[in-house]
N, C-alpha and C positions, 0 to 999 in steps of 0.2 A: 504494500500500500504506500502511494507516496508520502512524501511528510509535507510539514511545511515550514516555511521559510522563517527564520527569526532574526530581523535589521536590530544590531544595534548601534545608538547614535546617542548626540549629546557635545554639548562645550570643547572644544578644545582646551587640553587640560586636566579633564573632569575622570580622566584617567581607563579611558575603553581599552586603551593597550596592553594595562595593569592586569584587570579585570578579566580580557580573553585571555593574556598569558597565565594566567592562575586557572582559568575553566579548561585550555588545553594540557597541564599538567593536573589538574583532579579527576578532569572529566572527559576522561579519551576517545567516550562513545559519541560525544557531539563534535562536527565537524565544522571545520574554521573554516571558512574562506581564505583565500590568501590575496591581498589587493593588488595590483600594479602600481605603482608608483612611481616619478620621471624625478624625487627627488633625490638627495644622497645620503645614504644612509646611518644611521642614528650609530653611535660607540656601542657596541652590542647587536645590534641587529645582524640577521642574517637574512641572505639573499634566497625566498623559498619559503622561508617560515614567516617574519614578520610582516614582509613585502616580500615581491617579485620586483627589484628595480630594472625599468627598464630605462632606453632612451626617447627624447622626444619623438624622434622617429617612427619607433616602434609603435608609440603609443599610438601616434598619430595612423599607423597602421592598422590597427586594432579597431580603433576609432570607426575606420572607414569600411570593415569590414564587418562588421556588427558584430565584435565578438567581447564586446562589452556589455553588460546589464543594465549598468549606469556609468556614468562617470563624472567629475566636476577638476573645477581646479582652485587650488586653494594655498594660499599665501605663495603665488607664484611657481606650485609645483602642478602635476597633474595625476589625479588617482581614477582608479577606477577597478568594477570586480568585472574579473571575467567570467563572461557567461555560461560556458559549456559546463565546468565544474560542478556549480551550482544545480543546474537543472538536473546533470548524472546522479549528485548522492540527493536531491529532494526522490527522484525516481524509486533509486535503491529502499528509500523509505528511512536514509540514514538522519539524525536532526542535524540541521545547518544552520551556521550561524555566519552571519555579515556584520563586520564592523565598521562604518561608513558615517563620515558628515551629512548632514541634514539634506544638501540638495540632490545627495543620492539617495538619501533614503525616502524623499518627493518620487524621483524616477522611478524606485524601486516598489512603489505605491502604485505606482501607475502603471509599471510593465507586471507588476504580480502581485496582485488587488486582495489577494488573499493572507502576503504576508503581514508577519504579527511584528509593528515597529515598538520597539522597548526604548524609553527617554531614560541616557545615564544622568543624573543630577547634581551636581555637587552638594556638600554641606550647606555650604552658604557661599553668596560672591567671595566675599575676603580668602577662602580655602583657595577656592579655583586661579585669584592671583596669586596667592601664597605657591601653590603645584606651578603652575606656569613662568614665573619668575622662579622656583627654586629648580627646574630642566636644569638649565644652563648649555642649554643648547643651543640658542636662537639671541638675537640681537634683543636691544632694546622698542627698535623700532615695526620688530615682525612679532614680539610681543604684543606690542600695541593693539596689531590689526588680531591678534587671534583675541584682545578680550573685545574689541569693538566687536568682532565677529560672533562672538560668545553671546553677548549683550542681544543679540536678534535671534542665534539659537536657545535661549533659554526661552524669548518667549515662543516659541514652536512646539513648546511642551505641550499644549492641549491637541496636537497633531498625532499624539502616539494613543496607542493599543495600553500601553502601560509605564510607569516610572518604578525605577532603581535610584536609588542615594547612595550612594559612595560615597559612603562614612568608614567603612570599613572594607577592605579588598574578597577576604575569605567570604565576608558575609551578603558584599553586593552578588560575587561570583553565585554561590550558594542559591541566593533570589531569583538569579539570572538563569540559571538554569532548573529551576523548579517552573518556569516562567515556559520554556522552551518544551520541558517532558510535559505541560498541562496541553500545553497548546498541538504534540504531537500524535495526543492521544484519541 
């Protein structure tokens, strides 16, 4: 029996990466997506697991070839999930998950009307600068745009199926997928 799809999204910051990497190490029967991404990769990251990095090019390939679900671009880089993956393990019946900014997870509304979008939330705005300003991975000025950007995803909250708080990593993860087995039953 197929499954169904479960977007998760939310602030940049508000810690979705945290979150999946803790449900793919507890929870090895749900399945990750894996994004494409044209950015460079993070101290840690690996090419396959966090992302697929590719180049503009390729993306641009992709793109043109409809072999994207969705895709957007966001502080100057470009992501996107690929499509075939996805539809193979919803088919299998296996649960899937996608981790995606807001205006894919619009696309992803509209190309597969049936998935269930989950809003990660932070504690409160102050947490979400406090994570974002403590990465240390980005300028101060690409800072900037991800909390302005923040600022118009939070109110997009009333657009999802459900909200997580991410107060806690074990215990959002835990919600998140109690959220996923309700939804694939």
């Amino acid at each position: 029996m197929p499954s169904r799809l479960t977007v998760l999204s939310g602030p940049s910051g508000v810690g979705k990466g945290t979150v999946v990497a803790r449900i793919r190490e507890a929870y090895p029967h749900i399945w990750v997506s894996v994004s494409c991404t044209t950015r460079p990769p993070r101290p840690g990251e690996r090419d396959g697991v966090e992302y697929r990095f590719v180049t503009r090019e390729e993306f641009a390939r992709m793109v043109e070839a409809g072999e994207l679900l969705e895709y957007a671009e966001f502080a100057g880089n470009l992501y996107g999930t690929p499509r075939q993956p996805v539809l193979d393990h919803l088919a299998a019946g296996t649960p899937a998950l996608l981790e995606i900014e807001l205006q894919g997870a619009r696309q992803v509304r509209a190309a597969l009307p049936d998935a269930y979008l989950v809003f990660l939330a932070p504690p409160s705005w102050a947490e979400l600068e406090r994570r974002l300003i403590g990465r240390g991975t980005e300028s101060a000025e690409v800072i900037e745009q991800r909390l302005a950007r923040a600022r118009v995803e939070m109110a997009a909250e009333p657009e999802f199926d459900a909200v997580v708080v991410n107060d806690d990593v074990g215990h959002a993860a835990a919600q998140l997928v109690g959220l996923i087995e309700a939804v694939c039953r």
